[in-house]
C-alpha positions in Angstrom: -16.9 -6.1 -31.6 -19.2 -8.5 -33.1 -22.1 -10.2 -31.7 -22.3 -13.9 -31.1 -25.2 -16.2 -29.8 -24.4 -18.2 -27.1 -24.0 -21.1 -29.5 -21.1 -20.0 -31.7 -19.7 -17.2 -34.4 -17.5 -16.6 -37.2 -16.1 -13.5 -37.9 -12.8 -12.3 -39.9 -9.6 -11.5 -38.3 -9.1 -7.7 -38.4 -5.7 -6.5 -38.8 -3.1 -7.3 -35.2 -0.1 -6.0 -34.9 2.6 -8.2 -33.2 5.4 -5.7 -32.9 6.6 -4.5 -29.8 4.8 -0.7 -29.4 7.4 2.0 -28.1 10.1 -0.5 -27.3 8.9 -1.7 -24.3 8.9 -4.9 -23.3 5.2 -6.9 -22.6 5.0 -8.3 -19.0 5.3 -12.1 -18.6 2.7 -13.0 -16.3 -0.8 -13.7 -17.7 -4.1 -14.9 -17.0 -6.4 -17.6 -18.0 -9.9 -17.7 -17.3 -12.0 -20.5 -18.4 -15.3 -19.7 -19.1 -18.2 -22.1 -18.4 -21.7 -23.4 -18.1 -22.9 -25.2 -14.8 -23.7 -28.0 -17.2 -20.2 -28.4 -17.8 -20.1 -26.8 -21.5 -16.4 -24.7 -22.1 -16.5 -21.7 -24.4 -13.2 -21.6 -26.1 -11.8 -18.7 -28.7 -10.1 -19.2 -32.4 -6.9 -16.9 -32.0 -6.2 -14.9 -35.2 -2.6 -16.3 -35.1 -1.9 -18.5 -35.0 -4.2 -19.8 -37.5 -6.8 -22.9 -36.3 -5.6 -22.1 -32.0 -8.1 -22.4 -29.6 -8.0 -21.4 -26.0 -10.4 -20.1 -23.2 -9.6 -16.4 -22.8 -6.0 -15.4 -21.7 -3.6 -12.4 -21.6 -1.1 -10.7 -20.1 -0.9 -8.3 -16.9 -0.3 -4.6 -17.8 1.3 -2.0 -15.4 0.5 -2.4 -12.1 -2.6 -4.7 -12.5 -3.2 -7.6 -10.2 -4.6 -10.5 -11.8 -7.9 -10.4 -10.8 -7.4 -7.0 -12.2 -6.5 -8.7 -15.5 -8.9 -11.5 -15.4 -11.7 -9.1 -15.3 -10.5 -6.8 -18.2 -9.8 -10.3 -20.7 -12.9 -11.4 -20.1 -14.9 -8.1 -21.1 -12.2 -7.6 -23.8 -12.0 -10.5 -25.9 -15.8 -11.8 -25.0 -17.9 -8.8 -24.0 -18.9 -10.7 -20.5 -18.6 -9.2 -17.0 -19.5 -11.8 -14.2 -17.6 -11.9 -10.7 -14.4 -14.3 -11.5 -13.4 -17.0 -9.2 -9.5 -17.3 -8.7 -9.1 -21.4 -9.0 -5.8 -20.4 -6.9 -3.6 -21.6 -9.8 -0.6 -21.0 -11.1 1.6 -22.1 -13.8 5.1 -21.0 -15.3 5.4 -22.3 -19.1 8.1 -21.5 -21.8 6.9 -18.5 -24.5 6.0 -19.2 -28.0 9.2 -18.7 -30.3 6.8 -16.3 -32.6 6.5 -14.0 -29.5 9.6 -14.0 -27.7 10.3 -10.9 -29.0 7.3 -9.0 -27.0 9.3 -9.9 -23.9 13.0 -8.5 -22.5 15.9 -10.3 -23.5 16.3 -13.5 -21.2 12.7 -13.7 -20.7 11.7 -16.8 -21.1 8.9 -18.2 -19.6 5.2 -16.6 -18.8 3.6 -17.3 -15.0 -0.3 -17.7 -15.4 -2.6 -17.4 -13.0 -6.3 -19.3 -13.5 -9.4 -18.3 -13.0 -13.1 -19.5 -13.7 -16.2 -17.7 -15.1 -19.2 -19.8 -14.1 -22.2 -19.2 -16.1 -25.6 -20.7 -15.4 -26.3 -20.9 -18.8 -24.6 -19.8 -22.1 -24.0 -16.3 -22.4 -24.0 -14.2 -25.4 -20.5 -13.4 -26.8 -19.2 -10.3 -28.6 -15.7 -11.3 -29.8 -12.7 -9.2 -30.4 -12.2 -9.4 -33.8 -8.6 -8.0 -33.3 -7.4 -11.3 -31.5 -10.6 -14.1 -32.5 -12.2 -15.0 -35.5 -14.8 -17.6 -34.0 -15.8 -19.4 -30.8 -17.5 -22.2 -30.1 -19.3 -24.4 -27.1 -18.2 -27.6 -25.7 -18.5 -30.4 -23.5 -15.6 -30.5 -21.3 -14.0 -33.4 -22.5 -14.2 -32.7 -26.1 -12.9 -28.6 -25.3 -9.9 -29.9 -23.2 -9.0 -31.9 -26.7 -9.4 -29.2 -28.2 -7.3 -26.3 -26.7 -3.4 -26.1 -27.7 -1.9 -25.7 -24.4 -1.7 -28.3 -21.6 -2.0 -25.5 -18.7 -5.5 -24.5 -20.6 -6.4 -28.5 -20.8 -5.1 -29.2 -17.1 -7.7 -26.1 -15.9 -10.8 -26.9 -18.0 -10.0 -30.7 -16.5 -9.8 -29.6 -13.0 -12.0 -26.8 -12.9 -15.2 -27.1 -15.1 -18.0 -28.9 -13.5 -18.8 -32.4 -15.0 -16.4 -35.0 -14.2 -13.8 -36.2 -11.9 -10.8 -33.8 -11.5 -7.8 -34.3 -13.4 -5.4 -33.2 -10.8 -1.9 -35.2 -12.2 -3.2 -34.8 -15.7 0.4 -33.6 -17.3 2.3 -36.1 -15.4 -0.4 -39.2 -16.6 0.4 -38.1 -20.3 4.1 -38.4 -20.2 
């Protein structure tokens, strides 16, 4: 893990293995958590792959976790926090990446993610998981929901983060 100020980091990508380990099949149901300031500033991750992604921090379920469960171990995992979670009561079904399709049984073709929010009274200190992030950096909501490449990870930090009017038909106003 490496350390990060609250303000940002850089770090270089260790080695990741994509490949499926012992031929089974990942779980597709995952979790987003957005992770925030009470001043409305978003902390949002730099994926390894695919190069130049950014996201708040997500994964997927394992065994018999709940997503709470989940939530709570992503968050420690890929930022070195641990802060009681709120579940924003959210969930979302979208289609799985072409580049890791394979991860997932054959016919598997969408993820369900369940939200959640880590409200922070001010900016924490981040270790990053140098496995999965190479940087991270603070923003304003706006400019972070520009920012991130998925619309369910937008649509969350819109309705979600403190610091503006709720952008509850968000997807449908962009089409």
């Amino acid at each position: 893990m490496l350390p990060f100020p609250g303000s940002a980091g850089t770090g270089r990508c260790a080695a990741h293995s994509t490949q499926v380990s012992s031929g089974r099949y990942k779980r597709p149901e995952s979790v987003l958590v957005v992770v925030c300031t009470a001043g409305g500033e978003v902390l949002l991750l730099q994926r390894c792959q695919p190069p130049g992604y950014w996201q708040s921090v997500t994964g997927l379920l394992e065994g018999g976790e709940t997503p709470l469960q989940a939530a709570r171990r992503e968050l420690r995992e890929e930022t070195g926090l641990s802060i009681e979670i709120q579940d924003c009561r959210r969930s979302n079904a979208f289609p799985i990446h072409p580049a890791w399709r394979a991860r997932f049984a054959p016919g598997v073709e969408s993820i369900r993610e369940h939200v959640f929010l880590a409200l922070f009274e001010q900016r924490p200190d981040i270790r990053l998981n140098p496995q999965e992030h190479q940087t991270c950096c603070w923003l304003p909501r706006e400019q972070a929901a520009h920012r991130v490449g998925s619309y369910t990870n937008r649509d969350a930090i819109l309705e979600f983060v403190p610091g503006g009017e709720p952008a509850v038909n968000k997807r449908e106003a962009d089409r």
